[in-house]
C-alpha positions in Angstrom: 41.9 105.5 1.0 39.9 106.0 -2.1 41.2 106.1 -5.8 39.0 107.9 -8.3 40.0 106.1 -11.3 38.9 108.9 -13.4 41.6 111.7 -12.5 45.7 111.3 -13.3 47.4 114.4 -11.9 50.9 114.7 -13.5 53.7 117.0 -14.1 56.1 117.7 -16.7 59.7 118.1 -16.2 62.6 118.2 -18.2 65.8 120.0 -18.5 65.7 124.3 -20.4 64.9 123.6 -24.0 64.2 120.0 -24.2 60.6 121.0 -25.2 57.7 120.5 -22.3 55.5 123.8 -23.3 55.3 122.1 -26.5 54.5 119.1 -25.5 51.6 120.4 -24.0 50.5 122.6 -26.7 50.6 119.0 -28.6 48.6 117.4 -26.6 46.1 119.8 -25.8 45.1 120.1 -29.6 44.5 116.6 -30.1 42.4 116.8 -26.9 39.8 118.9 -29.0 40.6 121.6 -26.4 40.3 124.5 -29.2 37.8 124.8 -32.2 39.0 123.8 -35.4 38.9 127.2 -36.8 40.8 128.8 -33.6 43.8 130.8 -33.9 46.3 129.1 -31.2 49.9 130.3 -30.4 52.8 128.3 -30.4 53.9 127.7 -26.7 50.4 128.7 -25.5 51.1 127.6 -21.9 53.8 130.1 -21.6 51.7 133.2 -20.9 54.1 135.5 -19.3 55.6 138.3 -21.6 59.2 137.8 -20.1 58.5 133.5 -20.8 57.7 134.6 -24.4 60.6 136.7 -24.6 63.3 134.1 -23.0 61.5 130.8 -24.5 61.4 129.6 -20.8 58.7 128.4 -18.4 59.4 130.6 -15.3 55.5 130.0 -13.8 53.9 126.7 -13.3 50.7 126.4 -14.8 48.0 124.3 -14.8 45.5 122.7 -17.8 43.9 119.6 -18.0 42.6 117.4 -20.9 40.0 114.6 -21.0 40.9 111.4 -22.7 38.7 108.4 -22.5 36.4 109.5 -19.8 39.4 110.2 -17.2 41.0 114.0 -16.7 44.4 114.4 -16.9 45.7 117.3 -14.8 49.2 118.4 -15.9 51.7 120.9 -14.5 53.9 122.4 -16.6 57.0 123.4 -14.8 59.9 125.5 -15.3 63.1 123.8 -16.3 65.5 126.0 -15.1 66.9 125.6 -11.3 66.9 128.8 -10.2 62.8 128.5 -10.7 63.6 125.3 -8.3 61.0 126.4 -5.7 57.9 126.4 -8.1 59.2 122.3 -9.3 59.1 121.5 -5.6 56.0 122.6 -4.8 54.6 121.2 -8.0 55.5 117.9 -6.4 53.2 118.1 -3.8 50.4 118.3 -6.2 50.5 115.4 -8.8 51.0 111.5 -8.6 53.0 110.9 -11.6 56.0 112.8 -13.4 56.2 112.9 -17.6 60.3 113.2 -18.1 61.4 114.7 -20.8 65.1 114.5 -22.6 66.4 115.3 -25.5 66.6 112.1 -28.3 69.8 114.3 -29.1 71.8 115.9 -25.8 70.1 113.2 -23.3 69.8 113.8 -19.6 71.1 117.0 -19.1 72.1 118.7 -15.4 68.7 120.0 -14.5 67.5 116.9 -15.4 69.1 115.6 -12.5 67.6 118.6 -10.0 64.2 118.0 -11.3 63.7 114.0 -11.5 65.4 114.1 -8.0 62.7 116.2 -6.3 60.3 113.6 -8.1 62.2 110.3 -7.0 62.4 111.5 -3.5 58.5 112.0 -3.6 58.5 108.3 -4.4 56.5 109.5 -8.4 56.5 107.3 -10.7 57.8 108.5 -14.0 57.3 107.9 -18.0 60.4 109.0 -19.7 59.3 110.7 -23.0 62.5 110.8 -25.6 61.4 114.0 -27.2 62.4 115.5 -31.0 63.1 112.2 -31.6 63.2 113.4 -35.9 66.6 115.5 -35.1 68.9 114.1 -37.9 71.5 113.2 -35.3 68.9 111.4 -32.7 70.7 109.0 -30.6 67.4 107.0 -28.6 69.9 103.8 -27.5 72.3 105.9 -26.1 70.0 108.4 -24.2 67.5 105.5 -22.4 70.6 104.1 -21.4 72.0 107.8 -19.9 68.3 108.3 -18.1 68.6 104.7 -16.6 72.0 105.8 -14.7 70.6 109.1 -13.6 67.9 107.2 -12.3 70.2 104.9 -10.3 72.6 107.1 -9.5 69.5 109.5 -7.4 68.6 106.6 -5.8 65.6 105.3 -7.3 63.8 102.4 -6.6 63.6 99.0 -8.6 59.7 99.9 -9.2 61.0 103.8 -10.2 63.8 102.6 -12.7 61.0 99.9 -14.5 60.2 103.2 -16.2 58.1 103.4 -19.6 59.7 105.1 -22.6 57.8 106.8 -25.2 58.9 108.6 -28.3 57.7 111.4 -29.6 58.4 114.7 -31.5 56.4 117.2 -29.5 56.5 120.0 -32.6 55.1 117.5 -35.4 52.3 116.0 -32.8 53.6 112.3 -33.0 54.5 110.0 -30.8 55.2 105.2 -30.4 56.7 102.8 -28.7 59.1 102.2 -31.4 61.4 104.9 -32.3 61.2 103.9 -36.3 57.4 103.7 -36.3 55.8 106.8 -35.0 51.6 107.1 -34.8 50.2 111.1 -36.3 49.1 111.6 -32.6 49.5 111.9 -29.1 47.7 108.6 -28.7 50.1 106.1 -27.7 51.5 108.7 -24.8 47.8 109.1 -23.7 47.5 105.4 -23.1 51.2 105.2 -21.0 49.7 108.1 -18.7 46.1 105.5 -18.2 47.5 102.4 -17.9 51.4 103.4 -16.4 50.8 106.4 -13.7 48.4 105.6 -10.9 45.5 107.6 -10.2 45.6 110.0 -7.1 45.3 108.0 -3.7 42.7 109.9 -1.1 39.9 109.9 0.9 36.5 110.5 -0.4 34.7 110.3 2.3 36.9 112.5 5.2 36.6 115.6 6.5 38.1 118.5 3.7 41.6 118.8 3.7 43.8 120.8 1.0 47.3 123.0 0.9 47.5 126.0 -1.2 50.5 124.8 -3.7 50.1 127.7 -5.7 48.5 131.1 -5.8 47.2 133.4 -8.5 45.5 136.8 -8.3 42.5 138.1 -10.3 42.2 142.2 -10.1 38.0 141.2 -9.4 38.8 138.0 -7.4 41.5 138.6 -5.2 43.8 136.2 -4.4 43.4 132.8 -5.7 44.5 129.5 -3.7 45.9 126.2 -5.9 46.1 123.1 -4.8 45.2 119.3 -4.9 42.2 118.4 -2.7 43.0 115.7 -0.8 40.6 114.4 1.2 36.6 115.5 1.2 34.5 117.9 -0.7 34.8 121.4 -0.9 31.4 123.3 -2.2 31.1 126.9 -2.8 30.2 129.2 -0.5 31.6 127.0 2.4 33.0 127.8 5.7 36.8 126.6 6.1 39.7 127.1 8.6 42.8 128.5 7.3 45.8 127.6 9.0 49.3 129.1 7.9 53.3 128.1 8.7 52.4 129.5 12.5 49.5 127.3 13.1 47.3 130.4 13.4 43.7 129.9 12.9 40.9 131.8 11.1 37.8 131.0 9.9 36.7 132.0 6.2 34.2 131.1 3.5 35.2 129.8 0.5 33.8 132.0 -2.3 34.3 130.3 -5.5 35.2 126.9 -6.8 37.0 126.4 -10.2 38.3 123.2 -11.7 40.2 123.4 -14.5 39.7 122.9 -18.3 41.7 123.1 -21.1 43.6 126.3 -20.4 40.6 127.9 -18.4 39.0 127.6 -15.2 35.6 126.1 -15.1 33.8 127.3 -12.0 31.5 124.1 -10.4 29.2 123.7 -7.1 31.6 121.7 -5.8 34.7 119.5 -5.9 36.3 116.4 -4.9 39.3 114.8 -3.4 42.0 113.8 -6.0 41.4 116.8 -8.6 43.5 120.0 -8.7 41.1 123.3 -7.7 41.6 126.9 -7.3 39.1 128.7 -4.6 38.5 132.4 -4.1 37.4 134.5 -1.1 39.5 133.2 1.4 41.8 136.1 1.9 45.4 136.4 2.2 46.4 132.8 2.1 50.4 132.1 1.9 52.0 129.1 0.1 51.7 126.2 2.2 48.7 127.4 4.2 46.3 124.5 4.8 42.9 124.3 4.1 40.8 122.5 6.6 37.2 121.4 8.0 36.6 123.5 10.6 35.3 120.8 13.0 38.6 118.5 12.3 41.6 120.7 12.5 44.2 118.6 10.7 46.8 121.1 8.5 49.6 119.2 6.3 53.3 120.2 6.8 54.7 123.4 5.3 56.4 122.9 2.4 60.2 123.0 2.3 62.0 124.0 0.2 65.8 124.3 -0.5 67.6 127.8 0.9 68.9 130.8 -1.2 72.3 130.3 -2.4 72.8 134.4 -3.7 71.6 137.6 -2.4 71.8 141.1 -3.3 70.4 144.6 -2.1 66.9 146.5 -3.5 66.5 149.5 -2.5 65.1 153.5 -2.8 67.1 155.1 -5.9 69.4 157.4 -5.1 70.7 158.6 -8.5 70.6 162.5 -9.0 68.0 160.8 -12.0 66.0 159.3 -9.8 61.7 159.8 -10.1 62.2 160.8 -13.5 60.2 158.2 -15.3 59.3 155.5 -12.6 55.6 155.0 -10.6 56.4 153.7 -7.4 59.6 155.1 -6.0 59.4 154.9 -2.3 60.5 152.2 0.2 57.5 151.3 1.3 56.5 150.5 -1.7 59.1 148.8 -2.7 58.9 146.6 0.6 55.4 145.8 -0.5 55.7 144.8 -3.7 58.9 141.8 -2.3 56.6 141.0 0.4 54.1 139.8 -2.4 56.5 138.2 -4.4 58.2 136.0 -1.7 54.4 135.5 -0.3 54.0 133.8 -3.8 57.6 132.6 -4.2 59.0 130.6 -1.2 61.9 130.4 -2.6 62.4 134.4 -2.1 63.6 135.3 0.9 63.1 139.1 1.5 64.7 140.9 5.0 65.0 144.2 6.1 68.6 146.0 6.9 70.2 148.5 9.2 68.9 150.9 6.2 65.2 151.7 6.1 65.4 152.4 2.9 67.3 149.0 1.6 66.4 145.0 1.6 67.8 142.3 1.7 66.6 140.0 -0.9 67.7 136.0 -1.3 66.9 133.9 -4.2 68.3 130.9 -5.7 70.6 132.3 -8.6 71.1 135.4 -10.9 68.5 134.4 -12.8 65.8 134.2 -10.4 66.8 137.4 -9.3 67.0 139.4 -12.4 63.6 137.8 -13.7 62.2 139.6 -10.1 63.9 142.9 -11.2 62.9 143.0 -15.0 59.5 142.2 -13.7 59.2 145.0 -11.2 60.5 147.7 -13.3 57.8 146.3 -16.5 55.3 147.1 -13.5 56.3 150.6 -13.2 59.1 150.6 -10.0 62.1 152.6 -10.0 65.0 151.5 -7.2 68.7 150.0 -7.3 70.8 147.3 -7.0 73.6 145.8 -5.5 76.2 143.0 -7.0 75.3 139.7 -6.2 76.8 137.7 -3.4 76.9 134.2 -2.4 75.1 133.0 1.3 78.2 131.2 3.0 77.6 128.9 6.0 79.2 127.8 8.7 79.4 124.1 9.2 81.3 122.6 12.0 83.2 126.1 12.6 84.5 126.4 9.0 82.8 128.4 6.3 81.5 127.1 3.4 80.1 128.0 0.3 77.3 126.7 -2.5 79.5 124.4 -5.3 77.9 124.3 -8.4 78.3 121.6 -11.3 79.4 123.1 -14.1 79.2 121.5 -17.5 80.3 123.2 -21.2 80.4 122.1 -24.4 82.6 123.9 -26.7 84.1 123.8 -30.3 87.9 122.5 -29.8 89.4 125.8 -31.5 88.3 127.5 -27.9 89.0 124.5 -25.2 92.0 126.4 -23.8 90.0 129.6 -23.3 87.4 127.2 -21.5 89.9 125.6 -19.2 92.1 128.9 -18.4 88.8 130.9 -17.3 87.4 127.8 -15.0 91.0 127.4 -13.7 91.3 131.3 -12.6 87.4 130.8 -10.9 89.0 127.7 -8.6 87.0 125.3 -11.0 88.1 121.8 -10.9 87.7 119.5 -13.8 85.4 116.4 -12.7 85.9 114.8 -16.9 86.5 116.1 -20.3 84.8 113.9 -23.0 85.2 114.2 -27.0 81.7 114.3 -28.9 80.6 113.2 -32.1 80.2 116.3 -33.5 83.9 117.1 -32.7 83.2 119.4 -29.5 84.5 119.0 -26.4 82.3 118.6 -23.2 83.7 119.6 -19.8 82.4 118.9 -16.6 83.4 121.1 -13.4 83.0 122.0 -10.1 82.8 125.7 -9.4 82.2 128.0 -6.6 79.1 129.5 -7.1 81.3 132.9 -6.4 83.1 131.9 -9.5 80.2 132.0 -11.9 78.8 135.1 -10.8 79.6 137.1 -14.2 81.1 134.2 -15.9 78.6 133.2 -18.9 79.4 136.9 -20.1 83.0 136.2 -20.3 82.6 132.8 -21.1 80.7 133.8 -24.6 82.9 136.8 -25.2 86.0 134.2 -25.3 84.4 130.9 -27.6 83.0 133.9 -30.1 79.0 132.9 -28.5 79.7 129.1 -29.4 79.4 127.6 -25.9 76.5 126.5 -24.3 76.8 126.1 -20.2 74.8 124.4 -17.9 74.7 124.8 -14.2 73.2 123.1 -11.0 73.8 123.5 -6.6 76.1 120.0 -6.0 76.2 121.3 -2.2 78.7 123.1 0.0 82.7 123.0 0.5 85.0 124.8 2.2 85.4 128.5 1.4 87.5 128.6 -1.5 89.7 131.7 -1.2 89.5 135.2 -3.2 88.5 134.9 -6.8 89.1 137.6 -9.1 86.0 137.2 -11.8 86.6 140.7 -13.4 89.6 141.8 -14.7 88.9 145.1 -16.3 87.9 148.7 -14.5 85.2 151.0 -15.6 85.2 154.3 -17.4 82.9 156.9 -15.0 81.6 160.2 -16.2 83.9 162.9 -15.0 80.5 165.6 -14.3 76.9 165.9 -15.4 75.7 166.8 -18.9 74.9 165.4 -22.3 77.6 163.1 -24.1 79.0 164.3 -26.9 80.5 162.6 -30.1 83.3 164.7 -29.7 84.0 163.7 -25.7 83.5 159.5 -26.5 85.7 159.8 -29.5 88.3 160.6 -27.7 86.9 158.0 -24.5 86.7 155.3 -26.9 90.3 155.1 -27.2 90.3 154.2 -23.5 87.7 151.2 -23.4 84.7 150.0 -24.9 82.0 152.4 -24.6 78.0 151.5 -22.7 76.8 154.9 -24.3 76.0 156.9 -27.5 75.7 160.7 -28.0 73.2 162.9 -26.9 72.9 160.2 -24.0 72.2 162.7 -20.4 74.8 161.3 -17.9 76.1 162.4 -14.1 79.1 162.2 -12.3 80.0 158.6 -11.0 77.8 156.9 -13.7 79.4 153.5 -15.4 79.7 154.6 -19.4 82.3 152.0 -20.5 84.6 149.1 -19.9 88.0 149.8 -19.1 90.9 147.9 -20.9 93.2 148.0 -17.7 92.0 146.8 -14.4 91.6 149.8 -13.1 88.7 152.7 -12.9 88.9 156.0 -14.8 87.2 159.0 -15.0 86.5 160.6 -18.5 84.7 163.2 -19.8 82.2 162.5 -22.1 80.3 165.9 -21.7 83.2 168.1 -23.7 82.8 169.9 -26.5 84.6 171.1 -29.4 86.2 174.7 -29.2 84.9 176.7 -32.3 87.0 178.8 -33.9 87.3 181.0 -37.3 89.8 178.5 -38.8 88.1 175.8 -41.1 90.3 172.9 -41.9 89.1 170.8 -45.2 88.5 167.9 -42.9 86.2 170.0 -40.1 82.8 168.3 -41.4 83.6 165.0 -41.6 81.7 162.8 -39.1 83.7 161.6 -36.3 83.4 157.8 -36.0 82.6 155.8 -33.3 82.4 152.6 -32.5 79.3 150.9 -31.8 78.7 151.0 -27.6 77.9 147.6 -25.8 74.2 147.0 -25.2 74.0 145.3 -22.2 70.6 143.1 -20.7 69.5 143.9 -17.6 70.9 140.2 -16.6 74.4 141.3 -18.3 74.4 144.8 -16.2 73.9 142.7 -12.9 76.9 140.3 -13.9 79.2 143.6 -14.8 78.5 144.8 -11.4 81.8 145.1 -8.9 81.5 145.3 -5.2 81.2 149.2 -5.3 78.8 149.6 -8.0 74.6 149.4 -8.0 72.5 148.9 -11.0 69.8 151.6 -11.2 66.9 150.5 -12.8 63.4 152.3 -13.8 60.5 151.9 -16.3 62.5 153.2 -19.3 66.2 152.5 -18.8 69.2 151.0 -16.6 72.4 153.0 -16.0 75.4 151.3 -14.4 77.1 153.8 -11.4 79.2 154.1 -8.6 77.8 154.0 -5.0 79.7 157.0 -4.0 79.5 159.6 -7.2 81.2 162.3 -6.1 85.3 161.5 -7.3 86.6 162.6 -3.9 84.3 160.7 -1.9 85.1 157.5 -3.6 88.5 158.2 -3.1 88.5 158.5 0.8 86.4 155.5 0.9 89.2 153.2 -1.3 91.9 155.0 0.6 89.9 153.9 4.1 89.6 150.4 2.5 93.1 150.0 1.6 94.3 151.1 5.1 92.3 148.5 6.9 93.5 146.2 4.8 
């Protein structure tokens, strides 16, 4: 094995919000990456509208910088662990891990998911105590916090030896000593030379590489990511391609990039140990291996854990439907989840005993509803179904995903906390009293319990809690949980809402709509305050007549309807109700619309019951 000393390949991974895309924006301008007159964004790595828009990394991406005559590859990666899949392919890429906590909150649960995948790859990390300037910055504590995580994921006595720098990502500064910070990103630079090894290869061997991540250029094609492990690859090259099957084909390598800064620089030819991207070889899956094609030698697929939540996607069937979206059918509907679980392996996509319906598996509401919101920005129009945990069967008992649940929450709302948890089959794992006077709960909680909880949660602390969640494993099935206690209002018939009709509607629940809204029969317009459905009519109009009394004119009021996120519409959703979703809009509705339909199907339900 060979070790150019001239290449680091790390990754970045922290908990949501503890500040990795700005570390990298940090430490790509001090790298001389942009001109001194260039206009730069803040977050620059996050390129994605919908990462913009949520200040989270859902993508990893790639840059590189050069410091002292070595290139440092980095991988930011998304915090979150429904994005798990993209963190633990990352893994298979670099040789060293940057952790990031807050100087503030500390190791936080996806902490834990994230370092693990790292510790179990045998990375060594450097733990970088980040916004180390907030006023309340607690650095003692927090080492002392990432040291136990550490031990309690099992690391080893060379892993837990870890380095610590300080730094505050947003200013550009960064020491050893928490009271004595240097203007630059210097002192980090030298921990990633002299503390994370360079990549261990072979130089000399026949070409070997695994497609880690994919991209697509519309004049390209598809792009292949990945670290080159052993040989040299040189453009215009003929390779085998093997996938998950062991099927064979020969291709030719069109293009090879390296990358540079926040580009891709394209070169003659590459090496082992640095992170490429190559072009003309086709349809290439993640996990495909790259080979010679006189030493046939593919690396194992990469794993990944399994779905823990699935829902429906299908054709839309609302009397609305094809009225604003581009691709309506189900074939191209199938199409466009084939791609995305081609690029995300953490997607699982199946076909049901309904041609015009999938199956689609992912790894938490989030996951899922970043897929949706990103299919109907790309012009597709279908529907969706509620949510619903994967159980498993495990000895001849079912089971279901656990989650570990932890809040923190002003002490006016701790009951509220504890009585909503309680009626979800949450157990309380510890309750501690912070500084600042809140109180932090931790919990386990069937996944099944959460589905549509941070809605409710928020509703009842006034928006003060914050909630973190992570997969702690399986237990037995739980029993029924009840996670919605209110009924919808449904539109009675077609038409146009009126002011006049949700006046008087109002008085029966909180409203989704506003006038002049076009609605049809079966469609979700409100909340119910009982915990049963309704139907209402929110098309009526106002008799005229010749009598004027002296109030006639004045404006009826209403109250101000709920506007609802797509990722707040798929927590609403009961068992019997789809989201439709196109281009424009979302509407909320029934799967049977027609009242006496839905009736015979409740009274069929009862009686099997």
């Amino acid at each position: 094995m060979n070790k150019p000393n001239n290449i680091r390949n790390i990754a970045i991974i922290a908990h949501v919000d503890h500040g990795k895309t700005t570390l990298v924006d940090a430490m790509l301008k001090q790298s001389k990456i942009f001109r001194e007159n260039q206009q730069v964004d803040v977050r620059v790595m996050d390129s994605n509208d919908l990462e913009r828009e949520r200040g989270i990394t859902i993508l990893s991406k790639n840059t590189s910088i050069d410091y002292k005559d070595t290139k440092i590859n980095i991988v930011d990666t998304p915090g979150h662990a429904d994005f798990g899949g993209e963190v633990e392919r990352v893994m298979n890429m670099v040789d060293g891990v940057l952790l990031l906590v807050d100087a503030v909150e500390g190791p936080m649960p996806q902490t834990k998911f994230v370092l693990r995948k790292a510790l179990e790859r045998g990375l060594k990390a450097i733990v970088v105590v980040n916004k180390i300037d907030r006023p309340n910055a607690r650095p003692d504590y927090v080492i002392d916090q990432t040291f136990d995580l550490f031990v309690d994921l099992g690391a080893s006595d060379e892993q837990c030896e870890f380095p610590v720098v300080f730094a505050s990502a947003l200013s550009g500064t960064s020491g050893k000593d928490p009271q004595n910070l240097t203007d630059t990103m210097e002192p980090l630079f030298e921990e990633i030379l002299t503390q994370l090894p360079s990549p261990e290869v072979d130089l000399d061997g026949p070409l070997q590489m695994q497609a880690t991540l994919l991209g697509f250029d519309e004049y390209k094609g598809q792009i292949a990511i990945g670290r080159l492990n052993r040989g040299t690859i040189y453009r215009n090259q003929s390779v085998a391609l093997i996938d998950a099957n062991s099927n064979k084909k020969n291709v030719r390598v069109g293009q090879v990039f390296t990358h540079k800064g926040l580009g891709r620089l394209e070169v003659e030819s590459a090496h082992a140990g640095d992170i490429i991207a190559l072009t003309g070889i086709g349809e290439v899956g993640i996990g495909d291996s790259i080979c010679d094609p006189e030493h046939i030698d593919p690396l194992p697929p990469i794993q990944v854990e399994e779905p823990t939540l699935r829902m429906t996607i299908g054709v839309n069937t609302s009397p609305f439907a094809g009225r604003d979206g581009d691709y309506l059918t189900s074939r191209k509907i199938r199409e466009r989840l084939m791609r995305e679980s081609e690029r995300d392996v953490a997607l699982k996509v199946a076909d049901t005993d309904s041609a015009d319906n999938f199956m689609v598996s992912g790894r938490g509401e989030l996951h899922l509803g970043i897929l949706i919101e990103n299919m109907r920005r790309e012009g597709y129009e279908f529907q969706v179904s509620k949510p619903e945990v994967i159980l498993k069967e495990i000895n001849g008992v079912k089971h279901e995903p656990i989650e570990t649940v932890e809040i923190e929450v002003g002490s006016d709302h701790q009951g509220a906390v504890v009585e909503l948890l309680g009626q979800r089959k949450g157990q309380m794992k510890n309750m501690a009293v912070l500084e600042n006077g809140n109180i932090h709960f931790s919990y386990q909680v069937p996944s099944r319990g959460l589905l549509g909880f941070r809605q409710q949660l928020l509703t009842e602390t006034r928006g003060e809690a914050t909630m973190n969640s992570l997969i702690a494993g399986y237990e037995p099935f739980a029993g029924e949980i009840e996670t919605r206690g209110y009924g919808s209002l449904i539109a009675w018939e077609d038409g146009m809402a009126t002011a006049y009709a949700l006046h008087s509607a109002q008085e029966r629940g909180q409203l989704f709509i506003s006038p002049g809204i076009d609605v049809y029969e079966g469609m979700v317009v409100g909340q119910h305050i009982r915990d049963t459905d309704l139907e209402v009519n929110v098309c009526k109009k106002k008799q005229k007549t010749n009598i004027r009394s002296a109030t006639a004119d004045d404006a009826l009021r209403l109250d101000t309807p709920k506007q609802m996120s797509i990722d707040e519409a798929i927590e609403y959703l009961k068992d019997d109700e789809l989201l439709e979703v196109t281009p424009e809009t979302f509407r909320l509705r029934k799967k049977y619309l027609a009242k006496n339909v839905r009736d015979r199907h409740n009274k069929h339900k009862n009686y099997q019951k």
